[in-house]
C-alpha positions in Angstrom: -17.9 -17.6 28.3 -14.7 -17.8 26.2 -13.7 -15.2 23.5 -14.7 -17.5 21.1 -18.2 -18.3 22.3 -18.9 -14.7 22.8 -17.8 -14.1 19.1 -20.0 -17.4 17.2 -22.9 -16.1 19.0 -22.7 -12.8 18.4 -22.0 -13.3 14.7 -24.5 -15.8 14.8 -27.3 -13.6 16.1 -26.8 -10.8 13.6 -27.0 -13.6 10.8 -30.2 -14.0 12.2 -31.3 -10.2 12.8 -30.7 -9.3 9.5 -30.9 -12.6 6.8 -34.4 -10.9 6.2 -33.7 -7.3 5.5 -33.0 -6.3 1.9 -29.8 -4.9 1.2 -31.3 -1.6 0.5 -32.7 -0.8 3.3 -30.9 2.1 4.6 -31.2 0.8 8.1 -28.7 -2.4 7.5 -25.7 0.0 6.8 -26.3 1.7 10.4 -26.5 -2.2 11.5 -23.5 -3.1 9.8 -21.4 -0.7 11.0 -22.7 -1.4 14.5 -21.8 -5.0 13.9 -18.2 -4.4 13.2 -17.6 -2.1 16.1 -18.9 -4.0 18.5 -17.1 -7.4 16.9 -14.0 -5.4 17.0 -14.6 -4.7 20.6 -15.3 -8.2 21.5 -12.0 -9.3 19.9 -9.9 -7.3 21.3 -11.0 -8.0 25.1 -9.2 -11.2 24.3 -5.6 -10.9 26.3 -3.0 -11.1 24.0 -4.9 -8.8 21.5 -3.7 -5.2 21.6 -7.0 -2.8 22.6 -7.2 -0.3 20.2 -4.9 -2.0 17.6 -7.6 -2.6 14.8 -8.3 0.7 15.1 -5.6 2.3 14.4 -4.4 -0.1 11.9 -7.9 0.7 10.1 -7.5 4.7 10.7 -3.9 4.8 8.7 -5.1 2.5 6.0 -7.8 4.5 5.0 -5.4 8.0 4.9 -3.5 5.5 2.6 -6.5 4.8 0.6 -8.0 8.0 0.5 -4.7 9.1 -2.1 -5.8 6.4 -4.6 -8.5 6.7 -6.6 -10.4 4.4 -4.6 -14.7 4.0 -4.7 -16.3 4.9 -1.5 -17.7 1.0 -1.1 -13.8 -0.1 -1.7 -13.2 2.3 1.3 -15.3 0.6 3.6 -14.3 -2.7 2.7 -11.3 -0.9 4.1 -12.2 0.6 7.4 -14.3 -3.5 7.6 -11.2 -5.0 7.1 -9.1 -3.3 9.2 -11.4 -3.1 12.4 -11.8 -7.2 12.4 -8.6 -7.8 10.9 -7.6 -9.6 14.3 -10.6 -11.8 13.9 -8.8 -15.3 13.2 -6.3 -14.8 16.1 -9.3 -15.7 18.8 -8.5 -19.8 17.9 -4.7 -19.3 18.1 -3.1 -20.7 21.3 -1.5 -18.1 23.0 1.8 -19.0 22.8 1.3 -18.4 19.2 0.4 -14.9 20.2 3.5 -14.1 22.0 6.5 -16.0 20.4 7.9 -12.9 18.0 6.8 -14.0 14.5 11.1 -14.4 13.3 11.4 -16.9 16.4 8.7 -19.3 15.2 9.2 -22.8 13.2 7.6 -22.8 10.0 4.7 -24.7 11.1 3.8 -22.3 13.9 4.5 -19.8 11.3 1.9 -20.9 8.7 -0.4 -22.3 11.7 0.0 -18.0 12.6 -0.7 -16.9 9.1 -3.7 -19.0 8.6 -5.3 -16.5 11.5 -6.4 -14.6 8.3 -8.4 -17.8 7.0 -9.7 -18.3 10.0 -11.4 -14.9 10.1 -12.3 -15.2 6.6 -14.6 -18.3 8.2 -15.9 -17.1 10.7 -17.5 -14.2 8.9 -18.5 -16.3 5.6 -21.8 -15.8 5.0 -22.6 -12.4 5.9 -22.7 -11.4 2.2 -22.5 -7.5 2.9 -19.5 -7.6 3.9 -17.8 -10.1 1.1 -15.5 -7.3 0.3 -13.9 -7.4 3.4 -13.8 -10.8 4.4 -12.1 -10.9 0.8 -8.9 -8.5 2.2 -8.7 -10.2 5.2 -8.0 -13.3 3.8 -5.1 -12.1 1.7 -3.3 -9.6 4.6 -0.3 -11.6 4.3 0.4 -12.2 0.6 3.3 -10.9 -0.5 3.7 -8.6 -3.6 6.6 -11.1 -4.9 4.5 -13.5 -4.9 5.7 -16.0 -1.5 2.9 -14.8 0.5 0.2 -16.5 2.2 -2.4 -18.2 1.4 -2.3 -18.4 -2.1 0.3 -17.0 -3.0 -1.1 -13.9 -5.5 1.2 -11.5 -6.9 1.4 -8.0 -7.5 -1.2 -6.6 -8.3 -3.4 -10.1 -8.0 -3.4 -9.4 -4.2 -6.6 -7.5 -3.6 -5.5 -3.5 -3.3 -6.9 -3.4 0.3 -5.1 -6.1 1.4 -2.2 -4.7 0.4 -2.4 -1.5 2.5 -3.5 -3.5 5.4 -0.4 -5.7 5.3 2.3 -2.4 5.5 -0.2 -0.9 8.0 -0.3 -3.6 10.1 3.2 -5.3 9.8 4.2 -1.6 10.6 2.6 -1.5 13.9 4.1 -5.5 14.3 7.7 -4.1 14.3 7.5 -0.8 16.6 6.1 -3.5 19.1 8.6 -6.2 19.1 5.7 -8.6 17.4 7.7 -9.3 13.8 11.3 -9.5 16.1 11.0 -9.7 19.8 12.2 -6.3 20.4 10.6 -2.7 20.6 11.4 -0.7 17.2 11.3 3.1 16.9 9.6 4.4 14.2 12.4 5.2 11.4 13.7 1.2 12.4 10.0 -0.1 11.4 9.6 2.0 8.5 13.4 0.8 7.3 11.9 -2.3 7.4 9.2 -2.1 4.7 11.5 0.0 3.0 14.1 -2.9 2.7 11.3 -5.3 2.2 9.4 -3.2 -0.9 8.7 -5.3 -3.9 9.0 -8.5 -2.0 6.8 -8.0 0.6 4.9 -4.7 0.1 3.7 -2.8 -2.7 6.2 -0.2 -3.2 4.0 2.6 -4.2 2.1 2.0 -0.8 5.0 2.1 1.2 6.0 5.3 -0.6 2.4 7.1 0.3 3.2 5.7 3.9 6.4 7.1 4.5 4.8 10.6 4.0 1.7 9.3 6.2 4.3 9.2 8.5 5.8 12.1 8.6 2.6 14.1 8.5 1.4 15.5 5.0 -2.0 16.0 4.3 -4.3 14.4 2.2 -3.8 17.1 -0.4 0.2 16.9 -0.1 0.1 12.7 -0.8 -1.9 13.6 -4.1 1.1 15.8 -5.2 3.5 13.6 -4.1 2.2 10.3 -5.6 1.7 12.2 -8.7 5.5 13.4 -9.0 6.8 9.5 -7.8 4.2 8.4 -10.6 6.4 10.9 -13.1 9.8 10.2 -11.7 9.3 6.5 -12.0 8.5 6.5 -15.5 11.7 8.9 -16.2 14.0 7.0 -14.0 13.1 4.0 -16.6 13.9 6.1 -19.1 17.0 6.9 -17.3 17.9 3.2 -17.1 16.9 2.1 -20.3 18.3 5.1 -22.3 16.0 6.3 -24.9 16.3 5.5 -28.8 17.7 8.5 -30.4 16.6 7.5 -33.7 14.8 5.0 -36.0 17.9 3.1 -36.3 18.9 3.2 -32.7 22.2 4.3 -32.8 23.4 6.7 -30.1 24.0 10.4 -31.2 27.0 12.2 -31.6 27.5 16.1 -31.1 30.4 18.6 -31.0 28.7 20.8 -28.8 26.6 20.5 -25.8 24.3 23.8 -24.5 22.6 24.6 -21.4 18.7 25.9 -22.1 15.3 27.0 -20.1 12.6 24.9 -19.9 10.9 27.4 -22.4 13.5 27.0 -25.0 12.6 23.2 -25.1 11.0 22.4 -28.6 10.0 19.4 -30.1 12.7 17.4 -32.2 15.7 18.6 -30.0 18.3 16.3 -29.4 18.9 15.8 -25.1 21.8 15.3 -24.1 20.3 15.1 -20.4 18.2 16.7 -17.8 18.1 16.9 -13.8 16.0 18.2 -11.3 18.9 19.3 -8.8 21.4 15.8 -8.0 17.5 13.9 -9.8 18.3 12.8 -13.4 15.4 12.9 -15.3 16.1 12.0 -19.1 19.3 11.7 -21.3 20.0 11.1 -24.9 17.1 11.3 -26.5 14.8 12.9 -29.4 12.3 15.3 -27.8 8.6 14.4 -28.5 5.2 16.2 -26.3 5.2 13.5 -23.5 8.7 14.6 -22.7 7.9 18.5 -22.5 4.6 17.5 -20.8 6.3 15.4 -18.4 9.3 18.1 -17.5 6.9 21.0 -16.9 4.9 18.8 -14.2 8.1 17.8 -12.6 9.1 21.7 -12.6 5.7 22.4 -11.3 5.5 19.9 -8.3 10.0 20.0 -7.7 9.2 24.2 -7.3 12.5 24.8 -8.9 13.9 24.6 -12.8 15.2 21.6 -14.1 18.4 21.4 -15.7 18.1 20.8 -19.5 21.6 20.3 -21.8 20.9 19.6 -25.7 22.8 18.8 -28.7 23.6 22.3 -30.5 24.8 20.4 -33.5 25.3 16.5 -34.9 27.5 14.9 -37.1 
């Protein structure tokens, strides 16, 4: 029996085992999760699908997830998702599976993207698992906006989906899948790098890189919560901060070095760092700005550097 077959019937027969049990009944969770496994299993018996892929693509997006403040239902849709995220590839033929993705026309490259559709199909129906079905159908949408297949942006792509694609296009590059030839790890990961906010969600990518390397649940909190601080103050940096009602910039004869203790409301900044880091300049100090530098101090683990106006003209 062909991949296919095995995978309608099966999908077909747990329609059937469970269109009468109500969705509270504690044992269809036990059957759900059985379901997937075992789908997930089937799938990958097909030839050109990597055993043990889904898995691990499902395994690193849920560290990913597990930073965010994510519900535990969201989570599963999650570890769903990623487990039969392979689904749709079954119908592709297999020269589809094993021309690099760069190498392809653009009709067998949207005839390869609409693998996620497909899977989407082939599961519609099994309301239980609408959440997942829901990522799965969106793996490939890009955050600028040009991805497939209908082209959501930001924050419009479904959360999950957008951990699944930097998980999965990850994997895709260390194996030669996105560009015909074997990657190490630091030339995949410079590859979502280069490709943040047009292809991935940049925060993502962010809590990855430290995935990557290692760092504890625990350790992505703290670091997400000090790239969350240092992006709003790197805006600041860019923008410049009005230094008065009137918006004209200051001017001072004398500029002093203080301790973050010393740093009082209504003080006029000339600029502060957090070692090569600049965090602020010219500006009129109000709380968010104290608030802000003394969790920066507490997650950096060393002072900032903090220069004011002594006097104005």
């Amino acid at each position: 029996m062909k991949i296919e077959e095995k995978v309608n019937q099966y999908i077909k027969q747990f329609k059937n085992a469970t269109e009468h049990l109500d969705p509270a009944d504690g044992r269809l969770k036990k059957l759900d999760i059985d379901f997937v496994r075992k789908l997930s299993r089937i799938i990958e018996t097909h030839p050109r699908i990597k055993n043990g892929q889904s898995k691990r693509i499902a395994e690193q997006a849920l560290i990913i997830a597990s930073v965010f403040d994510m519900s535990a239902e969201e989570k599963v849709d999650i570890l769903y998702a990623g487990l039969l995220i392979q689904l749709g590839k079954i119908s592709l033929p297999d020269r589809l599976l094993t021309t690099p993705f760069y190498s392809m026309s653009m009709v067998d490259k949207y005839r390869y993207l609409g693998h996620a559709v497909d899977g989407e199909v082939l599961l519609r129906g099994l309301t239980q698992f609408k959440g997942a079905i829901t990522l799965i159908r969106h793996q490939h949408e890009h955050y600028n906006g040009q991805g497939f297949p209908d082209s959501l942006v930001e924050h419009n792509i479904p959360f999950g989906s957008r951990i699944l694609s930097v998980v999965s296009d990850y994997l895709a590059y260390l194996e030669g899948a996105m560009t015909g030839k074997v990657m190490f790890a630091d030339a995949a990961l410079s590859q979502l790098i280069i490709q943040k906010e047009s292809h991935y969600d940049p925060e993502i990518v962010d809590v990855f890189v430290h995935v990557l390397r290692g760092a504890t649940v625990e350790e992505l909190k703290e670091i997400r919560v000090k790239a969350k601080l240092l992006a709003v103050a790197t805006e600041q940096w860019r923008k410049g901060l009005v230094l008065n009602k009137r918006n004209k910039p200051l001017s001072t004869s004398t500029i002093v070095e203080i301790a973050l203790t010393q740093l009082k409301l209504g003080m006029k900044v000339d600029s502060i760092y957090f070692g090569s880091e600049p965090y602020i300049r010219n500006c009129i100090v109000d709380q968010s700005i104290i608030d802000n530098v003394a969790a920066l101090t507490k997650n950096n683990g060393k002072n900032p550097v903090i220069k004011i106006f002594l006097s104005m003209k």
